[in-house]
C-alpha positions as CSV (number, residue, x, y, z in Angstrom):
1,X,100.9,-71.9,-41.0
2,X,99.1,-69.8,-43.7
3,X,97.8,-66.2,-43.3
4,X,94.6,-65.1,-44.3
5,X,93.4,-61.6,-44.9
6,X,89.2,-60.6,-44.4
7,X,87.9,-57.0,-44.7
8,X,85.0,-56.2,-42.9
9,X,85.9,-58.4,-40.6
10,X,84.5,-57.3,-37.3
11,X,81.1,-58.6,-37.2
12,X,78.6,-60.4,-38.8
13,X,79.8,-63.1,-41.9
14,X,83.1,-61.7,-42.1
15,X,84.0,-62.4,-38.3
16,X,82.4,-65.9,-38.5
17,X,84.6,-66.4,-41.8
18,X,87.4,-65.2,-39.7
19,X,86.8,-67.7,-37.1
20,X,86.3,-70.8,-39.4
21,X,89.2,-70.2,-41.0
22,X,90.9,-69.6,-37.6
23,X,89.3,-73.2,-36.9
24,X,91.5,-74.4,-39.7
25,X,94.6,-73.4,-38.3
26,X,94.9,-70.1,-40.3
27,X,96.4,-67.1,-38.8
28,X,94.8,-63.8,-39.7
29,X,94.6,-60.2,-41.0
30,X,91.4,-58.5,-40.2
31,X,90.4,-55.1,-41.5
32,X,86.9,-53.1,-40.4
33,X,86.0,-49.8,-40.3
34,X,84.6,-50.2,-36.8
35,X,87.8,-49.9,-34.4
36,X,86.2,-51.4,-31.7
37,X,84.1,-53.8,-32.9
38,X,87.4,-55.2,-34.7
39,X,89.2,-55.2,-31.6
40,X,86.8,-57.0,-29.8
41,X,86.7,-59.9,-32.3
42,X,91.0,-60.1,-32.9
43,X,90.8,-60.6,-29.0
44,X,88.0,-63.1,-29.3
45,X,89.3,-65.2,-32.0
46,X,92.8,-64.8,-30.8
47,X,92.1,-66.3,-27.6
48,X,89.8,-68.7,-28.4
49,X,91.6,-70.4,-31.1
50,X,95.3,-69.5,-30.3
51,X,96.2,-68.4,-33.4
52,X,98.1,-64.5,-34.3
53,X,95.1,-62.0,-35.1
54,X,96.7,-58.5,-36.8
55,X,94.1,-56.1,-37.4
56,X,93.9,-52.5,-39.6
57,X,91.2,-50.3,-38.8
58,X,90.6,-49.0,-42.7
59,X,88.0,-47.0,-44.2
60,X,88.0,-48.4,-47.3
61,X,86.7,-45.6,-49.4
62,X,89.7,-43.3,-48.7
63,X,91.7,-42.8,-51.1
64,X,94.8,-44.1,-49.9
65,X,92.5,-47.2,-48.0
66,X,95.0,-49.9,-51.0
67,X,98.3,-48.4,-50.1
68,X,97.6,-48.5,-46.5
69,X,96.6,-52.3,-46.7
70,X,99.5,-53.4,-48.8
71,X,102.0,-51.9,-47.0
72,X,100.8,-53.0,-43.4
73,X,100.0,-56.3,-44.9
74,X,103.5,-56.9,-46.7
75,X,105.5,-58.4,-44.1
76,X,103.0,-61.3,-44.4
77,X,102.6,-61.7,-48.0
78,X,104.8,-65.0,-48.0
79,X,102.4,-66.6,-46.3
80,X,99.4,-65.2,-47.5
81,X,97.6,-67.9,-49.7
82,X,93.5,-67.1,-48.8
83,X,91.9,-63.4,-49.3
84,X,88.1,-63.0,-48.7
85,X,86.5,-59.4,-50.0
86,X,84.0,-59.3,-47.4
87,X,83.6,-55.6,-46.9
88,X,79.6,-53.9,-48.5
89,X,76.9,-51.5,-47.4
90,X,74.0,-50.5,-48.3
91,X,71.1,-48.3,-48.3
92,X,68.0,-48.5,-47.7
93,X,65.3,-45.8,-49.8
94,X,64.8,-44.0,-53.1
95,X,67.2,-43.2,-55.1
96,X,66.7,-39.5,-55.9
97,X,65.7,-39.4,-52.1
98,X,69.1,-40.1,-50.7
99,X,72.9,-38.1,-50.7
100,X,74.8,-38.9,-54.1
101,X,77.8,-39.1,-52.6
102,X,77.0,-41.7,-50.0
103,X,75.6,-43.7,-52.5
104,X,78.7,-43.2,-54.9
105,X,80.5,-44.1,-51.1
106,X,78.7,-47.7,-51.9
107,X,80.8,-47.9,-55.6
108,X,83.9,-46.8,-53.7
109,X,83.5,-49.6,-51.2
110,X,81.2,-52.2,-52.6
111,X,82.5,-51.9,-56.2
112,X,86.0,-50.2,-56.2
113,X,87.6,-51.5,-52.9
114,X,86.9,-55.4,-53.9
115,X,88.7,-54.3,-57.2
116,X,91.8,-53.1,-56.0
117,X,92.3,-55.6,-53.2
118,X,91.9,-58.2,-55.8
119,X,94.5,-56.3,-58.2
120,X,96.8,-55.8,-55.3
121,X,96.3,-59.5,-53.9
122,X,96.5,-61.3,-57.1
123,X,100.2,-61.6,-57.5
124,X,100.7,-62.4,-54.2
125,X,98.2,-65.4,-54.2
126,X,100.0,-66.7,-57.2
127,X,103.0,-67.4,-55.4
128,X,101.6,-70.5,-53.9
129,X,100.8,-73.6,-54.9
130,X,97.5,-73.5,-53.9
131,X,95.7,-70.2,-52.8
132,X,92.0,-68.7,-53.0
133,X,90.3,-65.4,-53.4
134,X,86.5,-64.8,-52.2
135,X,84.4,-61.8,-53.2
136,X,81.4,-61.7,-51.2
137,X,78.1,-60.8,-53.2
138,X,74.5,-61.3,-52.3
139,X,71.3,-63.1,-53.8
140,X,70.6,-59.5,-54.6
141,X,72.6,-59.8,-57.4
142,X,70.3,-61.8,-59.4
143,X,67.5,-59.6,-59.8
144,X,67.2,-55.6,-60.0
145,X,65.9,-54.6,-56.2
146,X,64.1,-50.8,-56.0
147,X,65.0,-48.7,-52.6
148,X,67.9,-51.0,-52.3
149,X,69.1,-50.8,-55.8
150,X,72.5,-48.9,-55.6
151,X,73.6,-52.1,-53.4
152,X,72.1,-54.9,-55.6
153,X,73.8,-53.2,-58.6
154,X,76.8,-53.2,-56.8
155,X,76.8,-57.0,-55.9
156,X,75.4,-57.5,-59.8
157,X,78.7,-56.4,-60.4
158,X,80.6,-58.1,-58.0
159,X,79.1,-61.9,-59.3
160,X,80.1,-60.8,-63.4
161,X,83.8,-59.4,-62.3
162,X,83.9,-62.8,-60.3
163,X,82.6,-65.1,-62.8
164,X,85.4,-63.1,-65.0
165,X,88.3,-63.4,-63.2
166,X,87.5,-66.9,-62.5
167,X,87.8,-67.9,-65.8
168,X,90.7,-65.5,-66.5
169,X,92.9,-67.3,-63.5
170,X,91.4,-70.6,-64.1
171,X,94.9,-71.8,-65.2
172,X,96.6,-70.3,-62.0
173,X,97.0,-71.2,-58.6
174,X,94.1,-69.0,-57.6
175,X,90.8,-70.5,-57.0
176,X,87.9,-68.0,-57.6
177,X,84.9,-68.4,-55.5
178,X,81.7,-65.9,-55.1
179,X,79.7,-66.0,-52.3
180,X,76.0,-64.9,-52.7
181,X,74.3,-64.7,-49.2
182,X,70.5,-63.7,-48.4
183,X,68.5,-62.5,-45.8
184,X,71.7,-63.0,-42.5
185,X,71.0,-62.6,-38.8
186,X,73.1,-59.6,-38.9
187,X,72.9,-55.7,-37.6
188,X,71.8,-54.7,-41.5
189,X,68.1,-54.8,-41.5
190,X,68.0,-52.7,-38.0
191,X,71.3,-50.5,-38.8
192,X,69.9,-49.7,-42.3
193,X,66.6,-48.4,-40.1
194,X,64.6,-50.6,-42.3
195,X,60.5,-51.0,-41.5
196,X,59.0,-53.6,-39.5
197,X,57.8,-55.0,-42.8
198,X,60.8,-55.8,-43.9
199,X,62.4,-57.5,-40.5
200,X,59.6,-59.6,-40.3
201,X,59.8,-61.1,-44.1
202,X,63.9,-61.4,-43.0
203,X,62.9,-63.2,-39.9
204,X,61.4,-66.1,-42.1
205,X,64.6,-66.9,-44.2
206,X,67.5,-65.5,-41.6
207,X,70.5,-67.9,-42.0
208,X,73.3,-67.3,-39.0
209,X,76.3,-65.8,-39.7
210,X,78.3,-68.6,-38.4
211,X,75.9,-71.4,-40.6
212,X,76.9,-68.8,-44.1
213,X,80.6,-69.2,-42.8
214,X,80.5,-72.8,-42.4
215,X,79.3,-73.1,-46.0
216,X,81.3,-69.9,-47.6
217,X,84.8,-71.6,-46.7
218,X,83.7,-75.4,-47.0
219,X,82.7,-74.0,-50.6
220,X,85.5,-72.1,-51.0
221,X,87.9,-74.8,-50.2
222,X,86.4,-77.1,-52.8
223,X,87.1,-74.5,-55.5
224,X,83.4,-74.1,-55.8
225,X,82.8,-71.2,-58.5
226,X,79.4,-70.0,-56.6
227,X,78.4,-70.3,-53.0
228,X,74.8,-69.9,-52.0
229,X,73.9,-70.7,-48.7
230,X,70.7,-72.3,-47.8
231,X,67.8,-73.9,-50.1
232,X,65.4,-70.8,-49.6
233,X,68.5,-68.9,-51.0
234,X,69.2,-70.9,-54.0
235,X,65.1,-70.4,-55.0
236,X,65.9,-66.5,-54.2
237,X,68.4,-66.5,-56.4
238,X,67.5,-68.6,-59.2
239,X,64.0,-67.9,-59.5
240,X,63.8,-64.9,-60.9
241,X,65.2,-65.4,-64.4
242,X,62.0,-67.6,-64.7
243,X,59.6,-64.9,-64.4
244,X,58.8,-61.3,-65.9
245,X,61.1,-58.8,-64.8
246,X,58.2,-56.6,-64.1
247,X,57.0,-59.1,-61.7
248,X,60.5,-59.5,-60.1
249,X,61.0,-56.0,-59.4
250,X,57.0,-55.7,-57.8
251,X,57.8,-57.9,-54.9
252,X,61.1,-56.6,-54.5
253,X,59.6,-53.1,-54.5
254,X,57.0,-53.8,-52.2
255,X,59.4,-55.5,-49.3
256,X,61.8,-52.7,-49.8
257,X,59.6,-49.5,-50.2
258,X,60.0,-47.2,-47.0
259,X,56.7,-47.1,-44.7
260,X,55.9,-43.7,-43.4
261,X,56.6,-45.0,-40.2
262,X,60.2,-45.7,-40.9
263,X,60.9,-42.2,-42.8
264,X,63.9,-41.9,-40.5
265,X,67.6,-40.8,-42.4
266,X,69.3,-43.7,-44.2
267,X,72.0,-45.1,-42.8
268,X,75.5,-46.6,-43.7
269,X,74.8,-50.4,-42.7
270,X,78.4,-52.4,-43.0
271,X,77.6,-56.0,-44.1
């Protein structure tokens, strides 16, 4: 049976892709920064679908975070025909109001990491006859987002380098597939100590992680160049090319501008 390799893998969409695929009789290669939380879900999926789980705990902002995955991930690249770039953060608050280098951390993982694992992955994927690559971007992408804009930039990038490579490996074995999910029942809202304002306009459009999954590999399986889950996600994401930017970035300020009452440090928050 196939392998397939996920990074941020231990919770949220990336676990539920894990286990869909896992569904499908895929054998997997999980990577997360959170030890634990990885182990827990290698141990889950392993036992609930009986199928090998190999996990790397891997920052991947080190430096060294490529080598380290290609060389524990080598004895498996015969078999490895599916790779999904899962991994993001973000941060929630003003720009000039936050650490540069955790928001240059966001480019090293968001931006940089997705790169390199698709540069490393590539020539592996084209050994097959049939084999896929999914970079995981967000509805943020669409639209400029203030106090969450390091994050949205980075997933503006992510859906152009997609829509790129796609076209570039369209002759290849490897179908290209981004997905773009919104608002996700997942630790980022509460982990990026976000205000009650903004949980409660998350609360309306919340998809599960396991419903994304569902569609992300169903999608991703039918060569599907985009993937974005849920009707109130598709307006999200569409919608704003059809009105002034000015307008746009107001209501996206407004839902994402810090309340006093949430003036708390900003926090790492792993998709």
């Amino acid at each position: 049976m196939p392998y397939a390799l996920i990074t941020g893998a231990a919770k949220g969409i990336g676990k539920a892709i894990a286990e869909e695929l896992a569904l499908k009789g895929y054998r997997l290669l999980l990577l997360d920064i959170d030890k634990e939380a990885l182990a827990h879900t290698a141990d889950h999926i392993g036992t609930r679908y009986a199928v090998p789980v190999y996990t790397l705990h891997q920052d991947l902002s080190h430096p060294d975070a490529i080598q380290n995955i290609t060389a524990w991930s080598k004895p498996f690249h015969h078999e490895l025909s599916v790779v999904v770039n899962n991994a993001g953060y973000g941060l929630n608050g003003a720009f000039e109001q936050m650490p540069i280098s955790e928001q240059l951390n966001i480019i090293d993982v968001n931006v940089k990491a997705q790169l390199q694992i698709a540069y490393a992955f590539i020539p592996v994927l084209k050994k097959f006859k049939k084999s896929y690559l999914l970079n995981v971007g967000s509805t943020t992408c669409y639209q400029s987002v203030p106090y969450l804009s390091i994050y949205a930039a980075s997933k503006a990038f992510v859906i152009s380098f997609t829509r790129s490579l796609r076209f570039e490996l369209k002759d290849s074995a490897i179908s290209v597939s981004c997905l773009s999910p919104g608002s996700t029942d997942t630790d980022f809202v509460n982990r990026a100590r976000m205000g009650e304002h903004v949980r409660r306009t998350a609360d309306r459009y919340n998809m599960t992680p396991e419903s994304v999954a569902k569609i992300a590999v169903k999608g991703l399986f039918k060569e599907k160049a985009e993937i974005v889950p849920g009707f109130a996600n598709k307006l999200h994401a569409f919608f704003p090319k059809f009105f002034p930017k000015s307008f746009v970035e107001r209501i996206a300020g407004n839902i994402y501008r810090p309340k006093e009452e949430v003036e708390l440090p900003a926090s790492v928050v792993p998709q």
